[in-house]
mmCIF file of the N, C-alpha and C atoms, coordinates in Angstrom:
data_MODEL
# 
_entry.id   MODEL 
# 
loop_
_atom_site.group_PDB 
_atom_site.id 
_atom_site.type_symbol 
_atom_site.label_atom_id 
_atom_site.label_alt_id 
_atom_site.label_comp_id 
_atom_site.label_asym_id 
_atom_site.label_entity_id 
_atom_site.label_seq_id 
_atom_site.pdbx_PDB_ins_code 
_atom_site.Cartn_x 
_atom_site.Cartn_y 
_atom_site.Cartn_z 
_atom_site.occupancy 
_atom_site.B_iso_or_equiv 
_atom_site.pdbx_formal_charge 
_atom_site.auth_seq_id 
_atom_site.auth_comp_id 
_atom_site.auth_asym_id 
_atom_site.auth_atom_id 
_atom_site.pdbx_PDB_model_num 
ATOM 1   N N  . UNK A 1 1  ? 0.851   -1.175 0.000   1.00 0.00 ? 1  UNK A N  1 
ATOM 2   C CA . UNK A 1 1  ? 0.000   0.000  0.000   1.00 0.00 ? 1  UNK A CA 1 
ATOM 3   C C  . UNK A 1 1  ? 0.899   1.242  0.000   1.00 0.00 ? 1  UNK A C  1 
ATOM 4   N N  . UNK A 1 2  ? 0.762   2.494  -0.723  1.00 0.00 ? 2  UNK A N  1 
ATOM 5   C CA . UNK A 1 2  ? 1.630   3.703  -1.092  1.00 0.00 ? 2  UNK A CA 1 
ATOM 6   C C  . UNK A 1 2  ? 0.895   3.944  -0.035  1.00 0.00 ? 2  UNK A C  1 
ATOM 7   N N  . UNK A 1 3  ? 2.153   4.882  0.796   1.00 0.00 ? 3  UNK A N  1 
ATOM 8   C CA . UNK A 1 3  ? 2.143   5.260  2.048   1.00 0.00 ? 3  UNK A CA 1 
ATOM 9   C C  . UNK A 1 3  ? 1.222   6.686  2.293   1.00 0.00 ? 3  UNK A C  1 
ATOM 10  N N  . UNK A 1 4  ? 1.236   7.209  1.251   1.00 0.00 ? 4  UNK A N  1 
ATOM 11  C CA . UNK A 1 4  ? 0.066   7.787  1.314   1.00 0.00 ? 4  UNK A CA 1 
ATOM 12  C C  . UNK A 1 4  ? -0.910  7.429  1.579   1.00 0.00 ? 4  UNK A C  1 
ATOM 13  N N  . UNK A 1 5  ? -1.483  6.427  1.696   1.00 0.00 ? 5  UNK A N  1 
ATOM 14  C CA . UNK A 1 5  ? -2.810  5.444  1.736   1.00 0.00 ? 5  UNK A CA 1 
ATOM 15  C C  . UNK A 1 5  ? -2.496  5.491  3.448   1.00 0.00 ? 5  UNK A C  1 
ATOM 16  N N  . UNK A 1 6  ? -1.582  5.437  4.146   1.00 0.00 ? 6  UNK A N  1 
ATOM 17  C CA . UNK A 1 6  ? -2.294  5.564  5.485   1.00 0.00 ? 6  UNK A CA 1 
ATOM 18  C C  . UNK A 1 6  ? -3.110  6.046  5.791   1.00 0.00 ? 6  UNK A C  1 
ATOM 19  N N  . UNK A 1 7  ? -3.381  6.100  7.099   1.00 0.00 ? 7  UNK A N  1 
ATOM 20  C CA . UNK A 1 7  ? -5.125  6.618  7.535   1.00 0.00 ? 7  UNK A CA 1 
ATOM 21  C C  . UNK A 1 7  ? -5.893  7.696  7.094   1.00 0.00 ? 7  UNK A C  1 
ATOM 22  N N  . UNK A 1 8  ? -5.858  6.706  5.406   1.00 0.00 ? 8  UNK A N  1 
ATOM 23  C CA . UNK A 1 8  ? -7.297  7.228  4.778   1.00 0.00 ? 8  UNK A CA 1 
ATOM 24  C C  . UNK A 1 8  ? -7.981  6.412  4.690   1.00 0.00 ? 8  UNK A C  1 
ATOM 25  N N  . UNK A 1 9  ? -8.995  6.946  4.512   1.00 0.00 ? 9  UNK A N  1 
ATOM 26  C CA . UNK A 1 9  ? -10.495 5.791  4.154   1.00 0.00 ? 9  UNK A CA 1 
ATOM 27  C C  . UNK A 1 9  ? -10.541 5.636  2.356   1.00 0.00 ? 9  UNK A C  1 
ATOM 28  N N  . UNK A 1 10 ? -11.334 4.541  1.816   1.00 0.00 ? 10 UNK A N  1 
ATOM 29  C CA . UNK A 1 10 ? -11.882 4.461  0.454   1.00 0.00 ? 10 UNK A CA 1 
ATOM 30  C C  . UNK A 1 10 ? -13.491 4.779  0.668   1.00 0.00 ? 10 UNK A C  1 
ATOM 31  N N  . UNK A 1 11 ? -13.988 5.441  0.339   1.00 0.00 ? 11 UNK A N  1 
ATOM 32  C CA . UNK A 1 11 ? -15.136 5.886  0.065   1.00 0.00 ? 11 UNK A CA 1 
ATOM 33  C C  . UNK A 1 11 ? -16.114 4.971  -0.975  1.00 0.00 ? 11 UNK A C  1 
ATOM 34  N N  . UNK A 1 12 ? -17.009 3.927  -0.855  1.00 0.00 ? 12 UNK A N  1 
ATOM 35  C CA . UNK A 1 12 ? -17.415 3.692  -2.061  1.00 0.00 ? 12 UNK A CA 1 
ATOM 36  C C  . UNK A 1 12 ? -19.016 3.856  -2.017  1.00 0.00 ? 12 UNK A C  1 
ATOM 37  N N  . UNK A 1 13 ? -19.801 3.994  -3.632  1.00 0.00 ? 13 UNK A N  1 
ATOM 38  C CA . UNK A 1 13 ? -20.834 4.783  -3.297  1.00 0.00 ? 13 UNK A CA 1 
ATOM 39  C C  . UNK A 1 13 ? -21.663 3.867  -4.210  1.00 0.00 ? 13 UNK A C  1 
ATOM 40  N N  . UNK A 1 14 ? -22.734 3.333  -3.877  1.00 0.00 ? 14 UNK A N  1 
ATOM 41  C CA . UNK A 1 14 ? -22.921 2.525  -4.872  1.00 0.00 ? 14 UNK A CA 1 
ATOM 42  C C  . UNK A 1 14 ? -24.619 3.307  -5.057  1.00 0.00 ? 14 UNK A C  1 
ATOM 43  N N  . UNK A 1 15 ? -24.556 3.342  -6.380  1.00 0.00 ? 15 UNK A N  1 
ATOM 44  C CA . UNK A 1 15 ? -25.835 4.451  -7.224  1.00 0.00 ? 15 UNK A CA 1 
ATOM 45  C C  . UNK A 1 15 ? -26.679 3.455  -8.315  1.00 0.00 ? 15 UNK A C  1 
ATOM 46  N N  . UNK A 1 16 ? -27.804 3.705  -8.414  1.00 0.00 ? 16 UNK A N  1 
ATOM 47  C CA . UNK A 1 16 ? -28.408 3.795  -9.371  1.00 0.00 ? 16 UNK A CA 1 
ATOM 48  C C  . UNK A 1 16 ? -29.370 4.969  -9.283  1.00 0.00 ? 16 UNK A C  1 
ATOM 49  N N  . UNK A 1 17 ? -29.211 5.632  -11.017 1.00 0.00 ? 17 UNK A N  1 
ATOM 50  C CA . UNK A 1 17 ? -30.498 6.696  -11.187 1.00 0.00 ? 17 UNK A CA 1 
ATOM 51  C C  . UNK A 1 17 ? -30.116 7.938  -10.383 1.00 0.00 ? 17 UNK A C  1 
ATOM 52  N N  . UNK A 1 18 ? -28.808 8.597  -10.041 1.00 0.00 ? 18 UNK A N  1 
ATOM 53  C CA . UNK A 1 18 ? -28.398 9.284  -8.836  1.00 0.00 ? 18 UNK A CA 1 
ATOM 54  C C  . UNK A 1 18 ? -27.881 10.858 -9.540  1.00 0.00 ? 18 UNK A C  1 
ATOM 55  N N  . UNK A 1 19 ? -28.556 11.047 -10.369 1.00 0.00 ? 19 UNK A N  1 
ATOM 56  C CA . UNK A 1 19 ? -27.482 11.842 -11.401 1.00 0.00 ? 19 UNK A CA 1 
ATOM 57  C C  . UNK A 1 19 ? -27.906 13.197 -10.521 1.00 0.00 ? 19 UNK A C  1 
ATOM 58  N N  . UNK A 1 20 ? -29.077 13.642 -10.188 1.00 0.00 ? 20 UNK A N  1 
ATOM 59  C CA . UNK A 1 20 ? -29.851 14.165 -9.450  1.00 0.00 ? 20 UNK A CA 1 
ATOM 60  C C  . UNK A 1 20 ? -28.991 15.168 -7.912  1.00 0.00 ? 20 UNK A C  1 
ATOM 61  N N  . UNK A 1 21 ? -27.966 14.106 -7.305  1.00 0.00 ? 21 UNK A N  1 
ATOM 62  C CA . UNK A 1 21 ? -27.288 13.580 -5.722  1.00 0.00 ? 21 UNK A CA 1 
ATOM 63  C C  . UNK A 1 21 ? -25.935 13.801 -5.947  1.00 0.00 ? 21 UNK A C  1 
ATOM 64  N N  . UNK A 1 22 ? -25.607 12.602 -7.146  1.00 0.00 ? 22 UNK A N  1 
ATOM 65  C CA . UNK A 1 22 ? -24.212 12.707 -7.218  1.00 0.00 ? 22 UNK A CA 1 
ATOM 66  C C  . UNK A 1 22 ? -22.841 13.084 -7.172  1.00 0.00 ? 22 UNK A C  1 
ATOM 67  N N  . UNK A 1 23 ? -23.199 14.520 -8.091  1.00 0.00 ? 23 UNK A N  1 
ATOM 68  C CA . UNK A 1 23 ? -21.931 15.566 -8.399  1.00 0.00 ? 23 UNK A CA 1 
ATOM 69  C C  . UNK A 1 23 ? -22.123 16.490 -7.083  1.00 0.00 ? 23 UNK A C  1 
ATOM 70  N N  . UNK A 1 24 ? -23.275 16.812 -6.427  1.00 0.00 ? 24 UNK A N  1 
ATOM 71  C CA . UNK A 1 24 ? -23.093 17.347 -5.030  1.00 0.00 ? 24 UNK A CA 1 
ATOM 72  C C  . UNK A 1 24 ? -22.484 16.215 -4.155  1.00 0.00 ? 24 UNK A C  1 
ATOM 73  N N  . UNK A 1 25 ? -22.850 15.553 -4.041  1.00 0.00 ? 25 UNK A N  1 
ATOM 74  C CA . UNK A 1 25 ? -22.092 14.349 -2.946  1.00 0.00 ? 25 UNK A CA 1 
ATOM 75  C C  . UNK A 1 25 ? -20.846 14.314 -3.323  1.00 0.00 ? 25 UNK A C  1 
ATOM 76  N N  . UNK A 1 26 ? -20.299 14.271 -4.418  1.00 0.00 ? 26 UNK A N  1 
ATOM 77  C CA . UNK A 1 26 ? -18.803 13.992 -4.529  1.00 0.00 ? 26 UNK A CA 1 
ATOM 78  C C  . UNK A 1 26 ? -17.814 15.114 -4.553  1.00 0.00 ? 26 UNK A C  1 
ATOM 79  N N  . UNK A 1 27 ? -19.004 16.555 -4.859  1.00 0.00 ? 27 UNK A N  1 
ATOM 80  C CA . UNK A 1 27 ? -17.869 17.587 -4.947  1.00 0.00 ? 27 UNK A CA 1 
ATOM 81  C C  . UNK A 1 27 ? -17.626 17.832 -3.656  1.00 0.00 ? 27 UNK A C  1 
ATOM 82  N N  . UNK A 1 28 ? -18.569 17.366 -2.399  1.00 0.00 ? 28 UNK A N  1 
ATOM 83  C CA . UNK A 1 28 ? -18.293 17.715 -1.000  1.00 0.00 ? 28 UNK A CA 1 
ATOM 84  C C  . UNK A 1 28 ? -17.724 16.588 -0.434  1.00 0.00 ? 28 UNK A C  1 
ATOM 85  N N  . UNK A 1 29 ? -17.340 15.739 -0.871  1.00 0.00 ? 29 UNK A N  1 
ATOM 86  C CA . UNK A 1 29 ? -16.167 14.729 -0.445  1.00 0.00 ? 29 UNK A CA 1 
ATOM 87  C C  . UNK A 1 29 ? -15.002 15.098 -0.717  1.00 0.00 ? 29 UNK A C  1 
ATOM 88  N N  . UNK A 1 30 ? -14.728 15.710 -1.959  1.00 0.00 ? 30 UNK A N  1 
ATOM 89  C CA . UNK A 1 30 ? -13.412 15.974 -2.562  1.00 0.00 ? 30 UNK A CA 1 
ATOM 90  C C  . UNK A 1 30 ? -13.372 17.275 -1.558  1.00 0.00 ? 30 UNK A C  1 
ATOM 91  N N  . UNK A 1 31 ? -13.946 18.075 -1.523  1.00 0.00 ? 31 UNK A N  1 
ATOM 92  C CA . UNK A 1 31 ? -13.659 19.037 -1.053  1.00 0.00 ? 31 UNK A CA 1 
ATOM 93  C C  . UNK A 1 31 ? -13.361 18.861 0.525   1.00 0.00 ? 31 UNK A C  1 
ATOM 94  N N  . UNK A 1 32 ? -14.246 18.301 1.310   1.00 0.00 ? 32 UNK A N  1 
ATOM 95  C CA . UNK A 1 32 ? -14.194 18.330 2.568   1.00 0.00 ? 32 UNK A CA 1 
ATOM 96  C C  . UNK A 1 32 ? -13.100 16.675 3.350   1.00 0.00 ? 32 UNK A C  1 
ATOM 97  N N  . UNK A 1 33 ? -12.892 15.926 2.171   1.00 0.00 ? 33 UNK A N  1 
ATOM 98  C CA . UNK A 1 33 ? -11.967 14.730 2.934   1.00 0.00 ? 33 UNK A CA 1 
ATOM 99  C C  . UNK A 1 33 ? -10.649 14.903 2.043   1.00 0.00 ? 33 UNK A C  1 
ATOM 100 N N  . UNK A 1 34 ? -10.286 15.534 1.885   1.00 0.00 ? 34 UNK A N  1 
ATOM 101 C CA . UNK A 1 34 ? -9.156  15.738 1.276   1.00 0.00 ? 34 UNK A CA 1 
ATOM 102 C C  . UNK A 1 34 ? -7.853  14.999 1.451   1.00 0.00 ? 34 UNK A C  1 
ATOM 103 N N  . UNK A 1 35 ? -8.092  15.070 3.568   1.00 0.00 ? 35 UNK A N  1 
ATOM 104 C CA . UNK A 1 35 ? -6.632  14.849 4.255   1.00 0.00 ? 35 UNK A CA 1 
ATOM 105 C C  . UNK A 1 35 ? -6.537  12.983 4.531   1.00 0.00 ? 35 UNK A C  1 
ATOM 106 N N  . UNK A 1 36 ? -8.302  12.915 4.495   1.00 0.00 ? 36 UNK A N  1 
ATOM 107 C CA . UNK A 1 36 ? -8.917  11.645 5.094   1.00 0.00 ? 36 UNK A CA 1 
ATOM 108 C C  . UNK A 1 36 ? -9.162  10.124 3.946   1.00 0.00 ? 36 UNK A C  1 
ATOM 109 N N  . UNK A 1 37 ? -9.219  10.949 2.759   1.00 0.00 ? 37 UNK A N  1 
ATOM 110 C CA . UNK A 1 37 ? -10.162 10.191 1.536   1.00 0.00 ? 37 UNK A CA 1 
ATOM 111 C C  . UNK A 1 37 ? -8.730  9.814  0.663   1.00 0.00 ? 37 UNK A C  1 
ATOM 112 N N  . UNK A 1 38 ? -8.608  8.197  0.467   1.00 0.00 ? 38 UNK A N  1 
ATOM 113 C CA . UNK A 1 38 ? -7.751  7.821  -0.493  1.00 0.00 ? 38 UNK A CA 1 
ATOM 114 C C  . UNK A 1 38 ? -8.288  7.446  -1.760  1.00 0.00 ? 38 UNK A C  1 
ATOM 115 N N  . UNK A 1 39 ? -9.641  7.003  -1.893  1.00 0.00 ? 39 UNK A N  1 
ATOM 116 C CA . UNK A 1 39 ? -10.273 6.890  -3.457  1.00 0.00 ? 39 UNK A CA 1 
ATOM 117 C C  . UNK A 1 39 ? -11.680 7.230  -2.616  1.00 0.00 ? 39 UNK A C  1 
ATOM 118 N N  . UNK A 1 40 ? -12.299 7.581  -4.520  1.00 0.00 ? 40 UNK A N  1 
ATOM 119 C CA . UNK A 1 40 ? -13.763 7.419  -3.991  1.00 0.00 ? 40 UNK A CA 1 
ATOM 120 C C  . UNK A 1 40 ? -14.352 6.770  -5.110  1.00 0.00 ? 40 UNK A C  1 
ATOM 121 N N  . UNK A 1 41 ? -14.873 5.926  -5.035  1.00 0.00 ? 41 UNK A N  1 
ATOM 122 C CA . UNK A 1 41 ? -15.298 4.620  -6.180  1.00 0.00 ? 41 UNK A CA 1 
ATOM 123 C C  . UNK A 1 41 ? -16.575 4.777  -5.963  1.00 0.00 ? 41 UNK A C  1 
ATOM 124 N N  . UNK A 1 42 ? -17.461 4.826  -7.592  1.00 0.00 ? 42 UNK A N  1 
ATOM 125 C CA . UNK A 1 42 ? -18.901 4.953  -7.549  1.00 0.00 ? 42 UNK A CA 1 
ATOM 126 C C  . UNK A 1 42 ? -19.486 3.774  -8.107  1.00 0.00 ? 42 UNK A C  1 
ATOM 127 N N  . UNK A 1 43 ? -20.165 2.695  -6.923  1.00 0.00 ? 43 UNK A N  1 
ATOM 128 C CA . UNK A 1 43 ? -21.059 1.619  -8.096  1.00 0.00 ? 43 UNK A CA 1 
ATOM 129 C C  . UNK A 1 43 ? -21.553 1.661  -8.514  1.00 0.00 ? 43 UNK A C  1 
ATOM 130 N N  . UNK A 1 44 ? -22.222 1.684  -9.878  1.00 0.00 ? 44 UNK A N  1 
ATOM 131 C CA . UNK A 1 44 ? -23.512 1.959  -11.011 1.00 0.00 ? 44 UNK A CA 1 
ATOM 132 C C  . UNK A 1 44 ? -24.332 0.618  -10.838 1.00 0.00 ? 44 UNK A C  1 
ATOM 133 N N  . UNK A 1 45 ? -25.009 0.820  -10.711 1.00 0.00 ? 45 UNK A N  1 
ATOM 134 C CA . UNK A 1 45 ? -26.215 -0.359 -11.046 1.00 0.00 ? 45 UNK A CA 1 
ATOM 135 C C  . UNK A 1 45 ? -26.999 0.152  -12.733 1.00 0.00 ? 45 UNK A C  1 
ATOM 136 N N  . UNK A 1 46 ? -25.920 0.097  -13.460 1.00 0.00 ? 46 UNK A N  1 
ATOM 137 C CA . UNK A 1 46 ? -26.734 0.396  -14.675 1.00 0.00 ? 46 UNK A CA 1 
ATOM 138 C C  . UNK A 1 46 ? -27.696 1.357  -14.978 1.00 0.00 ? 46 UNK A C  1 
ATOM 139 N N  . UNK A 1 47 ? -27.344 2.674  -13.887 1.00 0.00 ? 47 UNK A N  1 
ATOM 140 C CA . UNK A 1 47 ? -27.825 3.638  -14.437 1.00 0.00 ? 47 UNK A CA 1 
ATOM 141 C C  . UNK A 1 47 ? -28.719 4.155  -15.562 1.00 0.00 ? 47 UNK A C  1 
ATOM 142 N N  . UNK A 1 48 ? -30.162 4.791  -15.790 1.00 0.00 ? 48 UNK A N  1 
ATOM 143 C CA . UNK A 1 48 ? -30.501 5.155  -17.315 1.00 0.00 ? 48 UNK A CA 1 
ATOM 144 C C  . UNK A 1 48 ? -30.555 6.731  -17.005 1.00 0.00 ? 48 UNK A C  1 
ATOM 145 N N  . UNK A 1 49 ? -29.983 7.270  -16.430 1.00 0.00 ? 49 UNK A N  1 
ATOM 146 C CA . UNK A 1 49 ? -29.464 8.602  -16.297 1.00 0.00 ? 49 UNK A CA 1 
ATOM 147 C C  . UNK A 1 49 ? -28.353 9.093  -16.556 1.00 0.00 ? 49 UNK A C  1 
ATOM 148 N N  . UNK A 1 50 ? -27.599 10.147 -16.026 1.00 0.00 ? 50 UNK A N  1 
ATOM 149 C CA . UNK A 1 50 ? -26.287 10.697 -16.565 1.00 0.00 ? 50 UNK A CA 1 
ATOM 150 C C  . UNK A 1 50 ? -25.351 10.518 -15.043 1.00 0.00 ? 50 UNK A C  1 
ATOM 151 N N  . UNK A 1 51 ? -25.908 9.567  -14.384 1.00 0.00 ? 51 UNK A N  1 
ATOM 152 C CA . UNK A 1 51 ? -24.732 9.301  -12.994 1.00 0.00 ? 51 UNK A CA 1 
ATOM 153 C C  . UNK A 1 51 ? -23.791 8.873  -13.163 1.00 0.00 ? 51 UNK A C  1 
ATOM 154 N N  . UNK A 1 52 ? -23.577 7.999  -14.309 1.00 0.00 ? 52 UNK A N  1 
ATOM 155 C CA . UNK A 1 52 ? -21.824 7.456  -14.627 1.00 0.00 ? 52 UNK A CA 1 
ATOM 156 C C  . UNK A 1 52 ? -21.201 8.540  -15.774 1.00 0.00 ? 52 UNK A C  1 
ATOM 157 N N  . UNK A 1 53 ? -21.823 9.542  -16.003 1.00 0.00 ? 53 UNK A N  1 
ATOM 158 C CA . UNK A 1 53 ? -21.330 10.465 -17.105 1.00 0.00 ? 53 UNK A CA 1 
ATOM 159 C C  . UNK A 1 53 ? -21.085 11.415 -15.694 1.00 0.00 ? 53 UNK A C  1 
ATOM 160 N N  . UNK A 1 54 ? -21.704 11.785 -14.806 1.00 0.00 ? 54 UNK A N  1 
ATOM 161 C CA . UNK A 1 54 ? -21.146 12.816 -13.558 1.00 0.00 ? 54 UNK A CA 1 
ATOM 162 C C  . UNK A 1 54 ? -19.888 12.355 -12.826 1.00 0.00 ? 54 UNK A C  1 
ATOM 163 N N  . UNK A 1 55 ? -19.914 11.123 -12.410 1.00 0.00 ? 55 UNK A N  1 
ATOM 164 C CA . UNK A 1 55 ? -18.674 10.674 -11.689 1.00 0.00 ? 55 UNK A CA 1 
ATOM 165 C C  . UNK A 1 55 ? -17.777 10.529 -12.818 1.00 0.00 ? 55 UNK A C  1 
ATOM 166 N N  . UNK A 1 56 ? -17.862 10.217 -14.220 1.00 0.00 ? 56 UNK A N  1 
ATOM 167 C CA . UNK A 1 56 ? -16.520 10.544 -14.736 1.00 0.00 ? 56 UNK A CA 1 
ATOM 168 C C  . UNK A 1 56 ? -16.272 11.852 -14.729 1.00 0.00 ? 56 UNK A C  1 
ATOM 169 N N  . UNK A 1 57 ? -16.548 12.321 -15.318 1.00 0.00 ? 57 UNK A N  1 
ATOM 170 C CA . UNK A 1 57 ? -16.414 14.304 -15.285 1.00 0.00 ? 57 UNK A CA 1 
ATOM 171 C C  . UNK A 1 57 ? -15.659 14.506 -13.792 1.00 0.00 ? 57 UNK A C  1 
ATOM 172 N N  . UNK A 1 58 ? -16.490 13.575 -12.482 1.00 0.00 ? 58 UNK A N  1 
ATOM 173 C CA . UNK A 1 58 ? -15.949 14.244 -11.479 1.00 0.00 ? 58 UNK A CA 1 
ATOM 174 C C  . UNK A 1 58 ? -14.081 13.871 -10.896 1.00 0.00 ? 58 UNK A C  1 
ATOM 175 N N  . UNK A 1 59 ? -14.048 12.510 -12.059 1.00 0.00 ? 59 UNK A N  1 
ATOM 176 C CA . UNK A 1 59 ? -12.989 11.946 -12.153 1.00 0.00 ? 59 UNK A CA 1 
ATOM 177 C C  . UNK A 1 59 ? -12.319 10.889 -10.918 1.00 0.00 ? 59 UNK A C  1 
ATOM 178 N N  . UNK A 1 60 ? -13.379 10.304 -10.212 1.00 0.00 ? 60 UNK A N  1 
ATOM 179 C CA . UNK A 1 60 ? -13.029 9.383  -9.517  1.00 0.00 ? 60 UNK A CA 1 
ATOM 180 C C  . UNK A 1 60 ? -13.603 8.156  -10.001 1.00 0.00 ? 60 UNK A C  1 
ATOM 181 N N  . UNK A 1 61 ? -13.359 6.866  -9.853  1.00 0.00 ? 61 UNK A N  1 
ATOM 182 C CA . UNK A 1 61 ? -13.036 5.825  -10.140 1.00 0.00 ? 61 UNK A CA 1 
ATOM 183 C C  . UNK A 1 61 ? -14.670 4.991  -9.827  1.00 0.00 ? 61 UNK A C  1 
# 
């Protein structure tokens, strides 16, 4: 584990239909866990909205 990865957390978010939630939820993760947050991974349940088009844009995994 890159030592950076010490005591951070992985964040994972698992969505369907979330396009709505999303890009607010993640821009206030990025913003507010900065020191805390080592990834933040979004699960799609096959989405028929634009929630896996927001978390790429937002560029986490």
């Amino acid at each position: 584990m890159p030592e950076s990865y010490n005591n951070k957390i992985s964040v994972i978010i698992p969505t369907l239909n979330e396009e709505e939630n999303i890009g607010e939820l993640l821009q206030f993760l990025k913003q507010n866990g900065k020191d805390h947050i080592a990834d933040i991974i979004v699960c799609d349940a096959k989405s028929e909205d634009e929630t896996t088009a927001i978390a790429k844009k937002m560029e986490v995994r």
